[in-house]
C-alpha positions as CSV (number, residue, x, y, z in Angstrom):
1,X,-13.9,82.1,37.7
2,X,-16.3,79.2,37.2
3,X,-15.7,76.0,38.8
4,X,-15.2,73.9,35.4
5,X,-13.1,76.8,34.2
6,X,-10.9,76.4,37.2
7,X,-10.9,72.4,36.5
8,X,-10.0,73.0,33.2
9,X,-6.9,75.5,33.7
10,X,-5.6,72.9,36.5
11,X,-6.0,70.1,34.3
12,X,-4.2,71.6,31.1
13,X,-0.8,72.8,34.1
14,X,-1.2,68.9,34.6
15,X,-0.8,68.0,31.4
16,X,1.9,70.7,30.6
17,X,3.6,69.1,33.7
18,X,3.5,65.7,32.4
19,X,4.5,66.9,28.9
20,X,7.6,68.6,29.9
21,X,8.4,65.6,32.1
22,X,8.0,63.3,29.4
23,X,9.9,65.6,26.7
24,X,12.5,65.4,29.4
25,X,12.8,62.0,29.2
26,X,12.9,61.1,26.0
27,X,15.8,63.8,25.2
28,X,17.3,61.6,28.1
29,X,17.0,58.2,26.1
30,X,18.0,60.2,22.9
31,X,21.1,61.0,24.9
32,X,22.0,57.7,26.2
33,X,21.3,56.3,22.9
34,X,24.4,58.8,21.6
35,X,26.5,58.3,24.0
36,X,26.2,54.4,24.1
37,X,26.4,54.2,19.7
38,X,29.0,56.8,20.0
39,X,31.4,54.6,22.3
40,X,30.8,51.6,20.1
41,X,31.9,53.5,17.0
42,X,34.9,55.1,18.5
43,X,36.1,51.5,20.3
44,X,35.2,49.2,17.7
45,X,34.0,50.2,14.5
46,X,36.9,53.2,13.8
47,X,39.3,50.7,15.1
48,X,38.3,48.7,12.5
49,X,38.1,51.1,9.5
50,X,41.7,52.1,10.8
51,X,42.8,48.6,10.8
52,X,41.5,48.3,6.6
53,X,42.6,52.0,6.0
54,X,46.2,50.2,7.1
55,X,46.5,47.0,4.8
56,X,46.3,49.6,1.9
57,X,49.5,51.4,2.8
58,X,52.8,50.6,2.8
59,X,55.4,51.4,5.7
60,X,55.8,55.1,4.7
61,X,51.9,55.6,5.0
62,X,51.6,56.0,1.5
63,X,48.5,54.6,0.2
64,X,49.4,51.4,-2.3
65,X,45.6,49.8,-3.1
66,X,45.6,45.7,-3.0
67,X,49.3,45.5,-2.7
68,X,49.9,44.2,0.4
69,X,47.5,41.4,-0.7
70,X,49.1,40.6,-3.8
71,X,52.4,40.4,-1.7
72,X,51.1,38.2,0.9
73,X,49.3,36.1,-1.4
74,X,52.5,35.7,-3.9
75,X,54.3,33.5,-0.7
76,X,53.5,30.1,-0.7
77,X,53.9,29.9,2.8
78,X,51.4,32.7,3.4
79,X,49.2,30.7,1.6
80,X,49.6,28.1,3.9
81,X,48.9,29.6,6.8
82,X,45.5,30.4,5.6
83,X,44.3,27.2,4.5
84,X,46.1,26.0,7.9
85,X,43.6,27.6,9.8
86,X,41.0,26.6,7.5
87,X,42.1,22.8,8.0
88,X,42.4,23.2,11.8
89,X,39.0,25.1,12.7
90,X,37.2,22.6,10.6
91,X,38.3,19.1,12.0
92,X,38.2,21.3,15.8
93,X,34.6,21.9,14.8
94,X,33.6,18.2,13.8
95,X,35.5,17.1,16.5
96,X,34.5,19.1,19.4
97,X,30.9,19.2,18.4
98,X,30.6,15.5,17.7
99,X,32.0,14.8,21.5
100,X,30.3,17.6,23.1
101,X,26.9,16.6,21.5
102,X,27.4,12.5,23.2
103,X,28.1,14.0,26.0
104,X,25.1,16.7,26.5
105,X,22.9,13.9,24.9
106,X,24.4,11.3,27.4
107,X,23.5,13.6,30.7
108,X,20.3,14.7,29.3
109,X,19.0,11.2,28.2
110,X,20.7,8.8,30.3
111,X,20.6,8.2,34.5
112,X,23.7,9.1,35.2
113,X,24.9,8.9,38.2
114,X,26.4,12.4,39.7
115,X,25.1,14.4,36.6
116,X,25.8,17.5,38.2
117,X,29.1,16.6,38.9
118,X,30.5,15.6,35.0
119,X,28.2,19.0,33.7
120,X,30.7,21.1,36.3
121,X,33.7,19.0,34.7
122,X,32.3,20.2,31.2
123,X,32.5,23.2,32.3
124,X,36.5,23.7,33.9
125,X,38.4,24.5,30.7
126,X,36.6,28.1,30.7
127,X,38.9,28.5,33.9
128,X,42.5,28.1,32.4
129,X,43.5,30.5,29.7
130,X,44.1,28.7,25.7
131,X,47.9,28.5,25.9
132,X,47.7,26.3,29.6
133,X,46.3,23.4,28.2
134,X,48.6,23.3,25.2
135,X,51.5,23.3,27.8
136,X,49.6,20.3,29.6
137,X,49.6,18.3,26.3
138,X,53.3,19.1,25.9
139,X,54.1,17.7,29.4
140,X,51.5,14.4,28.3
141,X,52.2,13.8,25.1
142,X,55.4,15.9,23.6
143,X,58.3,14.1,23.1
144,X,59.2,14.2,26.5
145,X,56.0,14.1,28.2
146,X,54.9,10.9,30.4
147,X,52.9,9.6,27.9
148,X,55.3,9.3,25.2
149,X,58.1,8.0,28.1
150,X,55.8,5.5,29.1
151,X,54.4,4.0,26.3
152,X,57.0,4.8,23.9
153,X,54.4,6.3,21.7
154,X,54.8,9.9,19.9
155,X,51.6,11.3,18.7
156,X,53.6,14.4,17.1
157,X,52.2,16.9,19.1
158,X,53.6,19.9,17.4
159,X,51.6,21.2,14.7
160,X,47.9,20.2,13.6
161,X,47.4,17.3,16.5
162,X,48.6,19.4,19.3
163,X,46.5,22.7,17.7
164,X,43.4,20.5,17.4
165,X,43.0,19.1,20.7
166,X,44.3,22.0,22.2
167,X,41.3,23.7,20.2
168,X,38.5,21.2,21.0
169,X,39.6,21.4,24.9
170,X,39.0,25.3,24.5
171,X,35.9,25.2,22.8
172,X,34.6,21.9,24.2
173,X,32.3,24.3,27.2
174,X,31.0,26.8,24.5
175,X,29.9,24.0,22.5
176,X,28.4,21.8,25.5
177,X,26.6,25.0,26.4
178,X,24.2,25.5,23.3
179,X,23.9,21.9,23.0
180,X,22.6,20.3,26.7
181,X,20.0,23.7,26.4
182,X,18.9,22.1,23.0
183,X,18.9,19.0,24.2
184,X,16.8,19.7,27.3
185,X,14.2,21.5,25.4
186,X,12.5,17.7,23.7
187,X,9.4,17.0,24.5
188,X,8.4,13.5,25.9
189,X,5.1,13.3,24.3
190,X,6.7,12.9,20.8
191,X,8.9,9.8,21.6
192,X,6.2,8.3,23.6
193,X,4.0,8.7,20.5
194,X,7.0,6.9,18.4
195,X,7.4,4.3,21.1
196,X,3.9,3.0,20.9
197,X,4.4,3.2,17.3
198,X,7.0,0.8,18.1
199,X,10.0,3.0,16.4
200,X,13.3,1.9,16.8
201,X,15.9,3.6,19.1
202,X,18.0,4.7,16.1
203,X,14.9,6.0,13.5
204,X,13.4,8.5,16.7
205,X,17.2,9.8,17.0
206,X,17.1,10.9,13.1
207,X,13.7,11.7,12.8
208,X,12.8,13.5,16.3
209,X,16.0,14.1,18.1
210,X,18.3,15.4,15.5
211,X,15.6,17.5,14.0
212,X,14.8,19.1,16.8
213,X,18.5,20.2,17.7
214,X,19.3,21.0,14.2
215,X,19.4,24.7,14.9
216,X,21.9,23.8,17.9
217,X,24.2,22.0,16.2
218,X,24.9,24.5,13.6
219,X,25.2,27.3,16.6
220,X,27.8,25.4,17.9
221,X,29.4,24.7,15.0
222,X,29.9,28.1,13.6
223,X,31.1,28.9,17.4
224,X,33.7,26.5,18.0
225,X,34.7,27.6,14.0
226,X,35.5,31.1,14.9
227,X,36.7,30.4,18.2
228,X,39.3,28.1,16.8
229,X,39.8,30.3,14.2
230,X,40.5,32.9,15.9
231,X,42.6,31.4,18.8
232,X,46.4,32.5,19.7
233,X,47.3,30.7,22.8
234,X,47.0,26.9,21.2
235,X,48.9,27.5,18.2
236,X,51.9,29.6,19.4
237,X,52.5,27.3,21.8
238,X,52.4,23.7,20.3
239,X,52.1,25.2,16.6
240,X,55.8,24.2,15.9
241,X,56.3,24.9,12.0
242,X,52.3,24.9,11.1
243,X,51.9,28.5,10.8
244,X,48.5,29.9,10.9
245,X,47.2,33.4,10.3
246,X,46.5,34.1,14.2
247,X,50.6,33.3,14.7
248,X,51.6,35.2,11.4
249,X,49.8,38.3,13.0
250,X,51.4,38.1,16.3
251,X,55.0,37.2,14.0
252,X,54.6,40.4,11.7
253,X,53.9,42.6,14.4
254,X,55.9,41.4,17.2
255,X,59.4,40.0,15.0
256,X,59.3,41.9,12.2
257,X,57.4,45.2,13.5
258,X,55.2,44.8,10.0
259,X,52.1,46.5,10.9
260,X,50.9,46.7,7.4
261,X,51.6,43.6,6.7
262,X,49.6,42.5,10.1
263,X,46.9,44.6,9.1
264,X,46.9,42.7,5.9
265,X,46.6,39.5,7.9
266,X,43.5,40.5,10.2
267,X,41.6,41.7,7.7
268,X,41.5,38.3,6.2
269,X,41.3,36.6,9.5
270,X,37.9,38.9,10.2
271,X,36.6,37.1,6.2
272,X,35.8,33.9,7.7
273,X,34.7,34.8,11.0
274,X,32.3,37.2,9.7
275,X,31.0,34.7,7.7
276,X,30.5,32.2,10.5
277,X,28.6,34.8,12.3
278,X,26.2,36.1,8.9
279,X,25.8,32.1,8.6
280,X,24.9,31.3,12.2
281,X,22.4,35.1,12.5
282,X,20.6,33.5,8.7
283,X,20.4,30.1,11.0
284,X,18.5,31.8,13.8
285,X,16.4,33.6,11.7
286,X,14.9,30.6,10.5
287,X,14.8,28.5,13.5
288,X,11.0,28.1,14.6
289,X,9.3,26.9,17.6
290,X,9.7,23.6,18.0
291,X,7.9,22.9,21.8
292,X,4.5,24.5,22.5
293,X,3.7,25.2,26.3
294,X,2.5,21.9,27.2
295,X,5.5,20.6,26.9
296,X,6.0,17.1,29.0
297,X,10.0,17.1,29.8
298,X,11.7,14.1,28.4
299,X,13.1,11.7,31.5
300,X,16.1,10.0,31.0
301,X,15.7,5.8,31.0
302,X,17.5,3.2,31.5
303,X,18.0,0.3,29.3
304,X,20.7,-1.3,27.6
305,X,22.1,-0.9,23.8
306,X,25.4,-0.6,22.1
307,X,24.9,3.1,21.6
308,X,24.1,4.1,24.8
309,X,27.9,2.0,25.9
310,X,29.2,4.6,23.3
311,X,27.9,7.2,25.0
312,X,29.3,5.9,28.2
313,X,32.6,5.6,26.8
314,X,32.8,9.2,25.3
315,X,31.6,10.9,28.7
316,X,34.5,9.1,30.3
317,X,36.9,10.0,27.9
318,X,36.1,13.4,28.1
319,X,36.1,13.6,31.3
320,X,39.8,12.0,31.6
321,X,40.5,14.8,29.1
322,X,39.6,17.4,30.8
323,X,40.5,15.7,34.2
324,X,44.1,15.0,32.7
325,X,44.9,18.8,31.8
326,X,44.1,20.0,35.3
327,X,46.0,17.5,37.2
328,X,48.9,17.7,34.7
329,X,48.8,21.7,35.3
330,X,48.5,20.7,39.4
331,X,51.5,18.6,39.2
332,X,53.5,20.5,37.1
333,X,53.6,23.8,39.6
334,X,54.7,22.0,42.0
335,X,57.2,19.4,40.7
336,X,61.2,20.3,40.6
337,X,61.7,19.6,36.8
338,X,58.9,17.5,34.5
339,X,59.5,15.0,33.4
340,X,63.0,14.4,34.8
341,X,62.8,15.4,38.6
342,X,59.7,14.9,39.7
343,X,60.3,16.0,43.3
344,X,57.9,18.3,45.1
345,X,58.9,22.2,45.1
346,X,57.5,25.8,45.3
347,X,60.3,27.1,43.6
348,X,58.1,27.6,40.8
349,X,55.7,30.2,42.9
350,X,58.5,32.8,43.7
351,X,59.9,34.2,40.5
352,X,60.2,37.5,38.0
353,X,58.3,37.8,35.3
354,X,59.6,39.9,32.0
355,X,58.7,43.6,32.5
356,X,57.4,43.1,36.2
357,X,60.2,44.8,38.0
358,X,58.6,43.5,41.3
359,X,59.8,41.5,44.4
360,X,57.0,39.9,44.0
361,X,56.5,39.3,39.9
362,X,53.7,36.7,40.3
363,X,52.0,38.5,42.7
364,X,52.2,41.8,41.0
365,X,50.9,40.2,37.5
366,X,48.1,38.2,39.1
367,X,46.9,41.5,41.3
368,X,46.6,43.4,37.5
369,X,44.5,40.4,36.0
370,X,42.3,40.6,39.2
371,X,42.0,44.7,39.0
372,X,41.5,44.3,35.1
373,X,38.6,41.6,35.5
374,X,37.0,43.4,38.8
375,X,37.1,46.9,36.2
376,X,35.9,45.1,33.4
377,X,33.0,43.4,35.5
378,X,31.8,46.7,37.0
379,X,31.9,49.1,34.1
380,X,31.4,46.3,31.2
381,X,27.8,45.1,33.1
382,X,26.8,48.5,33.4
383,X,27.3,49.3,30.0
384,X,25.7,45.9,28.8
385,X,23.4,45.5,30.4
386,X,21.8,49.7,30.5
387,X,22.4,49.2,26.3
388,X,20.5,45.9,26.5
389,X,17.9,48.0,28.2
390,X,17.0,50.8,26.1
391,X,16.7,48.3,23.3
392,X,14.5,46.2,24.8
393,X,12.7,49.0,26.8
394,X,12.3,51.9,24.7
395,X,9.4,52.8,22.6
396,X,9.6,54.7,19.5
397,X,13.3,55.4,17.9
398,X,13.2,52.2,16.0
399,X,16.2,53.1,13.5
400,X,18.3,54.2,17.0
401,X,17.3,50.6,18.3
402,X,17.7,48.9,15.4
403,X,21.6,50.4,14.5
404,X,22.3,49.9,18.0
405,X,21.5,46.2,18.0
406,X,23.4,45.3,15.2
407,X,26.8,47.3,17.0
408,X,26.0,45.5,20.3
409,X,26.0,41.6,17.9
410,X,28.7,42.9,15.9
411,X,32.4,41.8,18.4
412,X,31.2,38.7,18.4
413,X,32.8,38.1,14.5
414,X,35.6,40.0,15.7
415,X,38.8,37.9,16.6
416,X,40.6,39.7,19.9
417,X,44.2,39.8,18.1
418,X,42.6,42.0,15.3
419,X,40.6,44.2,17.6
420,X,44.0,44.7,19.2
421,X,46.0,45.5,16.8
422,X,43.5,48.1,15.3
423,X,43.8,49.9,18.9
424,X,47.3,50.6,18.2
425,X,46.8,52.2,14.6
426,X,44.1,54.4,17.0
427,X,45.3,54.9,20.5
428,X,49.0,54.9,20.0
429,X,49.8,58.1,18.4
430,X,51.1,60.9,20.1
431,X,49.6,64.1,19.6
432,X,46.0,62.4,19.8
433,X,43.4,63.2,22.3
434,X,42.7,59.6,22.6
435,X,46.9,58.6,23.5
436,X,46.1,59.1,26.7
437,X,44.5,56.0,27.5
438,X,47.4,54.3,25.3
439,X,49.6,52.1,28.0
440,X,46.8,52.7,31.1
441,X,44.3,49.9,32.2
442,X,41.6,51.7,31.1
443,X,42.5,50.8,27.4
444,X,43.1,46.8,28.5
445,X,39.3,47.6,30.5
446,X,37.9,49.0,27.1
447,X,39.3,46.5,24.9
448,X,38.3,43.7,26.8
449,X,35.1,44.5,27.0
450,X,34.3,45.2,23.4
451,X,35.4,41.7,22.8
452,X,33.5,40.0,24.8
453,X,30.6,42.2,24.4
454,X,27.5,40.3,22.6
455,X,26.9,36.9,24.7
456,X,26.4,39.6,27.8
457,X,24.2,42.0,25.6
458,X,22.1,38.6,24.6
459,X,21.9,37.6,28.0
460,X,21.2,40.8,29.0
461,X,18.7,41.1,26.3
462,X,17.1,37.4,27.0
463,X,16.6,38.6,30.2
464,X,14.8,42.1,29.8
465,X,12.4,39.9,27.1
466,X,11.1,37.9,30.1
467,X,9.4,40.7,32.0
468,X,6.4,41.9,31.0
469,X,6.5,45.6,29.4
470,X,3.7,46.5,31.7
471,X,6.2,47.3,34.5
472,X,7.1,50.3,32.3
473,X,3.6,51.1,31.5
474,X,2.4,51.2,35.2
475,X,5.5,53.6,36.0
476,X,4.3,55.9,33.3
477,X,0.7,56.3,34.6
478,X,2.0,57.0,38.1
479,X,4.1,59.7,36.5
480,X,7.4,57.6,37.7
481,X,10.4,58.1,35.5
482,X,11.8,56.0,33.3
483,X,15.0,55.7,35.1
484,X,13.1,55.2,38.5
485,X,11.4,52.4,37.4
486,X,14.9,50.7,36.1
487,X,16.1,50.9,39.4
488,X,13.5,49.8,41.5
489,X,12.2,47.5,39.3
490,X,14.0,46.4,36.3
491,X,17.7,45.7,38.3
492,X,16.5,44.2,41.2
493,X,14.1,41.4,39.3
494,X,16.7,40.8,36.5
495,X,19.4,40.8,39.2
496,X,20.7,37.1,38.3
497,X,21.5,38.1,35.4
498,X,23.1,40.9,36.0
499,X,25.4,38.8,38.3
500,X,26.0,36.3,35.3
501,X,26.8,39.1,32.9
502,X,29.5,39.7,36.1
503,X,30.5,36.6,36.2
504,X,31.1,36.0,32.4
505,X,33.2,39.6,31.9
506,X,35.7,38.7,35.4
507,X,36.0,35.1,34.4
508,X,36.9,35.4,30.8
509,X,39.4,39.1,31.2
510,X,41.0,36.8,33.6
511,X,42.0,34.2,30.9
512,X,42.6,36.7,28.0
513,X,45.1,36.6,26.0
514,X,44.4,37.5,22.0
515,X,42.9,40.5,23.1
516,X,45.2,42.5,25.1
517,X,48.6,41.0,23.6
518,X,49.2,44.3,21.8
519,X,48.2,46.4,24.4
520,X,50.0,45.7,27.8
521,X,53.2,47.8,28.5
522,X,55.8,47.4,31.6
523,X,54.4,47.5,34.6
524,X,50.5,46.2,33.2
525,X,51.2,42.8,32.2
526,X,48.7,40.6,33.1
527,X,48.5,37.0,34.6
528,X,47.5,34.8,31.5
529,X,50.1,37.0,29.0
530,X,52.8,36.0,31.5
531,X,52.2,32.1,31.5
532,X,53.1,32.8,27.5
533,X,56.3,35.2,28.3
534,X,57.6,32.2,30.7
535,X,56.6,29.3,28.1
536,X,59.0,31.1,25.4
537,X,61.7,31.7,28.1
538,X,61.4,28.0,29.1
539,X,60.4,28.0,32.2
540,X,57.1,26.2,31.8
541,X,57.1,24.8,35.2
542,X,57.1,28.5,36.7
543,X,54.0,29.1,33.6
544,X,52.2,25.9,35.5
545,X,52.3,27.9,38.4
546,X,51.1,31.1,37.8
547,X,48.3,29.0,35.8
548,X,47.1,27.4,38.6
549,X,47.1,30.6,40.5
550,X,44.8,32.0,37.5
551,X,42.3,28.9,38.6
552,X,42.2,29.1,42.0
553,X,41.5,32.9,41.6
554,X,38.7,31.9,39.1
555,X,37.2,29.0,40.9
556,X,37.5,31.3,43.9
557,X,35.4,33.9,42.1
558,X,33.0,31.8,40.5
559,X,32.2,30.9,44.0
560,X,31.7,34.0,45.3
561,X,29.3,34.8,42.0
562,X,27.5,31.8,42.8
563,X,26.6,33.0,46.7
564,X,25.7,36.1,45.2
565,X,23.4,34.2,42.7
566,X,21.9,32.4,45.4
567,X,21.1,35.6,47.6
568,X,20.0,37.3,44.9
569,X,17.6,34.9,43.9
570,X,16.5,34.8,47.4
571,X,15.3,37.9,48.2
572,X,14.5,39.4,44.3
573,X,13.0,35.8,42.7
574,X,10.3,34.7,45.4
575,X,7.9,36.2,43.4
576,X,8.6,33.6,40.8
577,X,7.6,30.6,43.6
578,X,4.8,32.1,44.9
């Protein structure tokens, strides 16, 4: 045989080689892509169509069309509820995005002193679960909290007042979040182009300022909307008589044992979240560039002016706020009997809670919170975060990537209370493959992690758009595979954000409560459920202290995370210094 024969046979096994290897690969990608759309179908969207399939029967299973509707809409009092929440997510929205606007726009354009400082305060109430600070206000302002004793003031704190601030407390971080990363985005050269125009203060705030965090303000908007929307904690615990739908669920289900009519409920409590969501996806569709790459960053400056005292004067009220929930929830666990002993005790810290046949009840709930959060960290960033990558990563199978997108975006309109409650209709029925994770943590893990699924996946997603796709082209021509090159490459440089996406998942299943409120059984109940089982058995000062145990355990993880951050950034991120 010729020498360029020989070339030629050797070259063609090489290509045969490299054929096979690749048609391995993409078969594997194919696969992952199955398994990762099939588990988002099965955990969410069935759940769902279960959930609809529901509000059209009665109790016998029979199917009855629009009945249950008709019957819900017929009460006055049903109708009530509905517009309640209406009422209550709107003035939370104008509310919480008015004073977390100042404020971002206060430590972003003003020399503050200790700036770092008031963005961590910003930041606390995504520590305590929603009910806690409700409880807070009660012991402030209820009728007899210390505020009211002591000025002999009653702001009527049960019902819309206690709901709302309740609700802009909540949803004060979210909203501070999208708003100081608008904010810090202006570019200097514009205002220093209006200054020597000699524009006024107020006419560069309309005509540059607000223009250019137009696209922010609506984000936040639509979600402090859904989140008050869809809250639980706030309402049943300073709700009083003012019914909304996220109560009526829990009422139908829990009282009355009315699944249908629950089902009913959700269904219209997913209408205007859905909506919110379409609204705010239409909204980033048409948001454009508004900074090119020589931007000049904006420096904040001093000078004196009645709106900038405003500003002032909303940082520090927030900050009280936030300052005042915290320390009210510190006292609280440790005093005899608020308001009326106020006497220092750890009574509160030993006790039983309801279904945690335990010497230790507090011990034995908080340890379940902890295992929950730890689960859902590990498996939920896994999952996110290798979904995040073969979208983002994966050439080719553009319908695959494109279904799979819009399933990863989709939990984010769904309120937790009606994602669980469709998991009984699914998981709790004996006889069915998919009982046995009914009453295990593995259906709390699951659950949880469907709900908070789409702010990791757009991290995750943010993240994977940063590096360049040449990393997977150079793995290719040296015949690496795929899944080599995510692990030696793609992990370790997008390693912060993996650890975020960690961080995120623990900290937030530690504070759930909408979510899993259906689901626990005896012997699973978790920490942040418990504070509401000891609230309605009136023992709020016991509820104060398994709070504060939630915070210490998530300021003492948040630490951790932040260590973590810091190493990781040390020995993966030099490259981005050199």
């Amino acid at each position: 045989m010729s020498a360029p024969a020989a070339s030629l046979r050797i070259g063609s096994l090489g290509e045969k080689t490299i054929g096979q290897r690749l048609g391995f690969e993409d078969y594997l990608r194919r696969f992952l892509f199955v398994i990762i759309g099939v588990s988002l179908v099965l955990f969410m969207i069935y759940p769902l169509f279960r959930l609809l399939i529901r509000s059209l029967e009665n109790r016998m299973g029979e199917f009855v069309g629009l009945e249950n509707y008709i019957i819900y809409f017929s009460s006055s009092v049903n109708r009530a509820s509905l517009t309640n929440s209406l009422n209550i997510s709107l003035q939370s929205m104008v509310i919480c995005v008015l004073l977390a606007f100042i404020y971002a726009y206060g430590l972003s354009r003003l020399p503050i002193i200790g700036r770092r400082i008031f963005q961590m305060i910003a930041m606390l109430p995504i520590f305590i679960p929603s009910l806690v600070q409700a409880i807070a206000f009660i012991y402030i302002f209820g009728n007899n909290g210390i505020f009211t004793r002591t000025t002999g003031i009653n702001i009527g704190i049960y019902g819309a007042n206690g709901i709302v601030m309740s609700e802009v407390f909540y949803a004060f971080p979210h909203a501070f979040i999208i708003l100081s990363t608008a904010l810090s985005l202006a570019d200097a050269r514009l205002y220093e182009a209006a200054e020597a125009l000699r524009t006024k203060g107020v006419r560069m705030f309309f005509t540059i300022t607000l223009p250019m965090v137009k696209f922010g303000i609506m984000s936040a908007c639509f979600v402090v909307f859904t989140l008050a929307i869809t809250d639980f904690g706030a309402p049943k615990v300073v709700g009083g008589d003012y019914n909304v739908l996220a109560t009526d669920i829990y009422n139908k289900v829990i009282g009355q044992q009315n699944f249908e009519m629950g089902a009913t409920i959700s269904t219209l409590l997913l209408i205007p979240a859905a909506l919110a969501f379409i609204l705010d996806r239409i909204v980033q569709r048409r948001q454009v560039a508004m900074i090119s790459s020589g931007i000049k960053p904006l420096s904040p400056k001093k000078h004196q002016s009645l709106a900038q005292i405003i500003v002032y004067a909303v940082i520090a009220l927030v900050t009280v706020y936030i300052i005042g929930v915290y320390f009210t929830v510190l006292v609280g666990a440790f005093t005899n009997f608020w308001p009326y002993d106020m006497s220092f005790t750890l009574k509160n810290f030993t006790f039983y809670v309801a279904g945690a046949h335990h010497r230790f009840g507090a011990v034995h709930v908080l340890w379940n919170s902890v295992q929950m959060a730890f689960l859902t960290a590990v498996f939920g960033t896994i999952f996110v975060f290798g979904s995040a990558y073969l979208i983002e990563k994966t050439r080719n199978l553009n319908v695959s990537r494109s279904l799979l997108y819009l399933l990863s975006i989709m939990p984010l309109s769904i309120p937790g209370m009606v994602l669980g409650l469709s998991y009984i209709f699914v998981f709790n029925q004996p006889g069915s493959p998919l009982y046995a994770i009914y009453g295990t943590m593995a259906i709390l893990v699951i659950n949880t992690i469907i709900h908070y699924y789409t702010v990791p996946f757009l991290t995750a997603t943010t993240a994977l758009k940063q590096l360049d796709k040449e990393f997977e082209a150079i793995g290719e021509s040296l015949e690496a595979p795929f899944y080599r090159t995510f692990m030696k490459i793609t992990v370790p440089v997008a390693l912060p954000a993996i650890i975020q996406i960690a961080s995120y998942l623990f900290l937030n299943a530690m504070v759930t409560i909408s979510a899993v409120v259906f689901l626990f059984v005896p012997g699973k109940e978790l920490a942040a459920l418990s504070v509401m089982l000891l609230d309605d058995a009136a023992r709020s000062g016991q509820a104060m202290a398994l709070s504060l145990l939630i915070i210490v355990v998530g300021f003492t993880t948040r630490g951790l995370f932040y260590l973590m951050m810091r190493g990781a950034q040390k020995k993966t991120q030099e490259w981005t210094t050199g």
